[in-house]
C-alpha positions as CSV (number, residue, x, y, z in Angstrom):
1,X,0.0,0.0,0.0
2,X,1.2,3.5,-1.1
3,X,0.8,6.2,0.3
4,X,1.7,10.2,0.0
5,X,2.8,12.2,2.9
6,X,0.5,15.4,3.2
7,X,2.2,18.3,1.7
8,X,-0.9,21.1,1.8
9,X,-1.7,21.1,5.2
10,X,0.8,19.5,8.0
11,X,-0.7,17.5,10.1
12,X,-0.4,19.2,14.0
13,X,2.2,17.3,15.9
14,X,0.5,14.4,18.3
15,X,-0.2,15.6,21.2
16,X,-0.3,13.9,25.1
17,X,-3.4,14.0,26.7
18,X,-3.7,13.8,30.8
19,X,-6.6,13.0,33.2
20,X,-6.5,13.2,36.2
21,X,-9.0,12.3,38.9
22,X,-12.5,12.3,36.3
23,X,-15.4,12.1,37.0
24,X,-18.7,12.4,35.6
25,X,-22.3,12.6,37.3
26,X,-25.3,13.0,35.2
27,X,-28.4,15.0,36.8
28,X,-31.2,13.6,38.0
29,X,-34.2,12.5,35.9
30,X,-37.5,13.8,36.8
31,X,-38.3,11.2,40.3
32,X,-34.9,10.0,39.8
33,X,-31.4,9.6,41.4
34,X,-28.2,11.3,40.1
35,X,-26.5,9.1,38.1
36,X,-22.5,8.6,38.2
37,X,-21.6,7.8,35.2
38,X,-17.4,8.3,35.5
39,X,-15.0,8.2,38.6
40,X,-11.6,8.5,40.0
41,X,-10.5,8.5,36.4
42,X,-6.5,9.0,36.0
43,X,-4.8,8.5,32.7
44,X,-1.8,9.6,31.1
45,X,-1.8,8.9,27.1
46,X,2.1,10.0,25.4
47,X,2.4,11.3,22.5
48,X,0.9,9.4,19.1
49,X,0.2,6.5,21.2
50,X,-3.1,4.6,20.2
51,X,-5.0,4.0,23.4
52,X,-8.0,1.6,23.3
53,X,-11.3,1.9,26.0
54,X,-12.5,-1.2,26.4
55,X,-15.3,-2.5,28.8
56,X,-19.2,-3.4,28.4
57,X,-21.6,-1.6,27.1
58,X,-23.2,1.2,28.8
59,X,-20.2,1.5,31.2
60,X,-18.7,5.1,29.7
61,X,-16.1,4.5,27.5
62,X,-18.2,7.0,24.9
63,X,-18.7,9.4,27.8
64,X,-15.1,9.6,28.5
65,X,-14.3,10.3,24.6
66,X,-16.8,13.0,25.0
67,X,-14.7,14.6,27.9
68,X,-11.4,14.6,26.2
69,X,-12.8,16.5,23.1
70,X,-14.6,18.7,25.4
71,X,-18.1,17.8,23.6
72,X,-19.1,17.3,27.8
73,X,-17.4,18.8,30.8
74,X,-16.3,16.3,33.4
75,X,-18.2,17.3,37.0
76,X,-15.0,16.7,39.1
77,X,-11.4,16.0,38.2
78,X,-9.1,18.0,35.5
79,X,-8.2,17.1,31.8
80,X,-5.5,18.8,29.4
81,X,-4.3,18.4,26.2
82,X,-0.6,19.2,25.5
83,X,-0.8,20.7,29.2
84,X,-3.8,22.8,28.6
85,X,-7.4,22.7,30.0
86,X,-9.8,21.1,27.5
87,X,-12.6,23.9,28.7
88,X,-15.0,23.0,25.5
89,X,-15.3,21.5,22.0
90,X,-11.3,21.5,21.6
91,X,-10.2,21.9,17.9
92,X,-6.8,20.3,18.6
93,X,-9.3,17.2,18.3
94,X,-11.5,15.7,15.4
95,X,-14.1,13.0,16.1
96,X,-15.3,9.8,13.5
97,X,-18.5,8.3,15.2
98,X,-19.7,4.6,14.4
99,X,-21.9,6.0,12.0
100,X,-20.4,8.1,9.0
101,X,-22.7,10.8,9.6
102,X,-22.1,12.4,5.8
103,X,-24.5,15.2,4.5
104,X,-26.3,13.1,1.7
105,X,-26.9,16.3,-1.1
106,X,-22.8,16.7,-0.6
107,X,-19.8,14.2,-2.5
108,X,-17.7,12.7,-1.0
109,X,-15.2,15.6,-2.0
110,X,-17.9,18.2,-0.4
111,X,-18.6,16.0,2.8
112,X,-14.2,15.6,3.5
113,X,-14.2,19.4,3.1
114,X,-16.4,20.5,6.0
115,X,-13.3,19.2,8.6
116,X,-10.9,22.1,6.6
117,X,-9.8,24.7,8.9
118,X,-12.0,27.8,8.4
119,X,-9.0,30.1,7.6
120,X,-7.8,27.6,4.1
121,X,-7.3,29.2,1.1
122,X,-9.6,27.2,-1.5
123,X,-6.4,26.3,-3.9
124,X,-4.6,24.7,-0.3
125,X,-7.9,22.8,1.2
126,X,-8.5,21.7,-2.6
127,X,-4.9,19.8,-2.5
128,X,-5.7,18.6,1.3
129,X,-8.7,17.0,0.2
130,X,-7.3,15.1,-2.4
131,X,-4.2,13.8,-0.5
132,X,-6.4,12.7,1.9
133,X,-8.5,11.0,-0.9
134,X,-5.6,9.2,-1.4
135,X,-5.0,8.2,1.7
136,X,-8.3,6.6,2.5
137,X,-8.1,5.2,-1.1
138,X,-11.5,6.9,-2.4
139,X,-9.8,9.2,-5.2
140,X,-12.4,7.1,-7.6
141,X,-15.4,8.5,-6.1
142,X,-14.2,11.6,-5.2
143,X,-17.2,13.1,-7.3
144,X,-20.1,10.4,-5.6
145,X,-22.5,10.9,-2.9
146,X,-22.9,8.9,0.1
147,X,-25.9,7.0,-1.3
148,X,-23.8,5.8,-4.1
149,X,-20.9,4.1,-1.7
150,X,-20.5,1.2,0.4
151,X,-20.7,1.4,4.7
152,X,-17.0,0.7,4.6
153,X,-16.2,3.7,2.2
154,X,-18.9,5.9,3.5
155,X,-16.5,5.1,7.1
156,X,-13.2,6.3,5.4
157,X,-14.9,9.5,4.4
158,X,-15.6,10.0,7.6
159,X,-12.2,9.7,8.5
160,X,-11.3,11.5,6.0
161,X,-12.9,14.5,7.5
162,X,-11.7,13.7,10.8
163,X,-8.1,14.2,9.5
164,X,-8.7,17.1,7.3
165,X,-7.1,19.9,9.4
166,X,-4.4,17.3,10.7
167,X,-5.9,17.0,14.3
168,X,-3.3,16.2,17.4
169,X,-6.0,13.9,18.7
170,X,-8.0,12.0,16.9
171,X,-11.1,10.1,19.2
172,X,-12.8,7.3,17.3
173,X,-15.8,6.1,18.8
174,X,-16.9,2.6,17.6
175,X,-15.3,3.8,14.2
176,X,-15.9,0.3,12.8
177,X,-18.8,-1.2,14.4
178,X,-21.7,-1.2,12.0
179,X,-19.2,-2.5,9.5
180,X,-19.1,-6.3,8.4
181,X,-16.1,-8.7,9.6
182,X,-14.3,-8.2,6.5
183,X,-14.4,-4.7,5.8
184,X,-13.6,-4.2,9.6
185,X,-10.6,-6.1,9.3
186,X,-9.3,-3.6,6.2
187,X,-10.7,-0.7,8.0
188,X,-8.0,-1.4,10.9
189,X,-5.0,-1.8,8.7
190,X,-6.2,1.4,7.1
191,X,-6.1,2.9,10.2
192,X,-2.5,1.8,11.1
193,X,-1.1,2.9,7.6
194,X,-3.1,6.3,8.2
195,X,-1.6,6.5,11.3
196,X,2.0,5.7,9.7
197,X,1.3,8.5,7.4
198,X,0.0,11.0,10.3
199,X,0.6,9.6,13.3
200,X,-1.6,11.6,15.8
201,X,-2.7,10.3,19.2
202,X,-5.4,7.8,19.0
203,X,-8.1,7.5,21.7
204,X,-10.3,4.7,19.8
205,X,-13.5,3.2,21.7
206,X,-14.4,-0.2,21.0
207,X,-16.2,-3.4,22.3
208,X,-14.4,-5.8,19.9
209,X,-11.4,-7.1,21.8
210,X,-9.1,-8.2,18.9
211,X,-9.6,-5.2,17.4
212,X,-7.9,-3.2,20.5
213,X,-5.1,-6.0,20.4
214,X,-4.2,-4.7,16.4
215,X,-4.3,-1.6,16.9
216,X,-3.4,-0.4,20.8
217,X,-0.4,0.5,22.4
218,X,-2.1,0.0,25.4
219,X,-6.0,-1.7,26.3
220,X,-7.8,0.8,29.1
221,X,-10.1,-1.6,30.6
222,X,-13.2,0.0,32.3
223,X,-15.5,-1.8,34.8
224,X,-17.6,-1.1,37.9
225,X,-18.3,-2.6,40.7
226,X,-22.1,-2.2,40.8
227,X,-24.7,-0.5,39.0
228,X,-24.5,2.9,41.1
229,X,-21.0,3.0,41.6
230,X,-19.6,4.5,38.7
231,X,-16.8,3.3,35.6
232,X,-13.2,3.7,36.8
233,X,-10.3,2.1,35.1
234,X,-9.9,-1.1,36.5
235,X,-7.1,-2.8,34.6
236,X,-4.6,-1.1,32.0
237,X,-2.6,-3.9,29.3
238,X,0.0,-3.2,27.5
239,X,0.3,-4.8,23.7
240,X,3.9,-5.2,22.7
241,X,5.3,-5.4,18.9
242,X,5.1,-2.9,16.0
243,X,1.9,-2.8,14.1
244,X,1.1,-4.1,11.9
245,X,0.6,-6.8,13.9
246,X,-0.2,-10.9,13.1
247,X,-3.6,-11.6,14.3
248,X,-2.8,-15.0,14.6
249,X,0.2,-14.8,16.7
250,X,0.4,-17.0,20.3
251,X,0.6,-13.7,21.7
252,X,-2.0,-12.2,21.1
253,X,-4.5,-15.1,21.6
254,X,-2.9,-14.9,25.2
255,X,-3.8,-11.1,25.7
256,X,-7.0,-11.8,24.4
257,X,-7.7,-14.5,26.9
258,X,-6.4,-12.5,29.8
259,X,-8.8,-9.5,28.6
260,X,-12.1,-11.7,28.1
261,X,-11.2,-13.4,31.7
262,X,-10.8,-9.5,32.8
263,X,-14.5,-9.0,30.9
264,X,-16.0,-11.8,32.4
265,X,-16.0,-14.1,29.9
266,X,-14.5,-17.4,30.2
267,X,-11.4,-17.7,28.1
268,X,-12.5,-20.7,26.4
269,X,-14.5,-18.6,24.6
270,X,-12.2,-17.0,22.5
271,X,-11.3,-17.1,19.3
């Protein structure tokens, strides 16, 4: 796989992200309780690293992206980005969501577009645009509209327009859920060769366990201990070797054990 280094628009240098003591409570309903949703969460994530949030659903791993890009305000605790408060939606991050969320009257040209920086010359977010075309591999339906594309490509738009003005951090939230096993699988090495090619800091939320194993430098596992009590970190795994990695490898079907055991689920299980 080939692929051209930006030239238009750099990409931002990765940055490190810190949290420290999170926590997030949710008000009350109407006749309802408070809710904690987030505690006693402490994290420190270096520099280009990809960091996985794993855990079950419901548990906050989608909440806690949401803090970081400063989309939601934790209720205690601090969080910075490169050393600086995160005090609300924080442009030194982009976002992809599980679903591609692409305006269907705009191509896939106009849809990558809307993440340009607002201050682009036309002639520079023009070239920007189609580097990252290339990069995602879509320079063929550059000129199509989302109704006229597959999930899978209708995803690398959308990481596409994450990428556009070269975000520090880049938070993925279930990037590749919706998408079938195959697609998934290409989706991820996409991913790693994107993040070869502009290597920002991942923060990437997903359920699927060998999907964090490909693609982490380290696996945050989140868990609580009862309904009320809150998600904390409860474990934190480190995945060694370069990507890209085998899938197959002894390894890694140990770390997967060890992280279904950690989930709950018997290791026999696994794959």
């Amino acid at each position: 796989m080939s692929i051209t280094q930006p030239t238009s628009v750099a990409a931002a240098p990765a940055l490190p992200v810190s949290l420290r003591a999170v926590g997030r409570t949710f008000a009350a309903s109407r006749g309802g309780d408070e809710r904690l949703v987030l505690r006693d969460i402490n994290l420190e994530i270096a520099r280009g690293e990809i960091v996985a949030l794993l855990g079950p659903s419901g548990c906050g791993k989608s909440t806690l992206l949401r803090q970081i890009s400063g989309l939601d305000r934790p209720t205690v605790g601090s969080l910075t980005i490169d050393q600086t408060m995160v005090a609300t939606a924080d442009q030194r991050c982009a976002v992809a969501f599980q679903e591609p969320r692409l305006l269907p009257w705009r191509t896939v040209t106009r849809n990558i577009a809307l993440g340009l920086p607002r201050d682009l010359d036309r002639r520079r977010g023009a070239e920007r645009v189609a580097e990252l075309l290339e990069l995602v591999q879509l320079s063929g339906a550059a000129g199509l509209k989302p109704r006229e594309i597959s999930g899978g490509m209708a995803q690398r738009v959308s990481l596409a327009r994450a990428l556009a003005r070269g975000p520090g951090v880049l938070l993925l939230d279930e990037p590749f859920g919706a998408l079938d096993a195959l697609t998934r699988l290409t989706m991820q090495d996409l991913l790693v060769e994107i993040h070869r090619t502009e290597p920002a800091t991942i923060v990437l939320v997903t359920h699927d366990v060998d999907e964090a194993l490909a693609l982490a430098d380290r696996v945050v596992l989140l868990g609580t201990r009862h309904d009320r009590a809150g998600a904390t970190i409860s474990s934190i795994l480190e995945v060694p070797g370069a990507r890209p990695r085998d899938r197959a490898s002894a390894l890694l079907a140990r770390l997967r054990a060890h992280l279904l055991d950690q989930l709950g689920v018997p290791s026999h299980h696994g794959r």
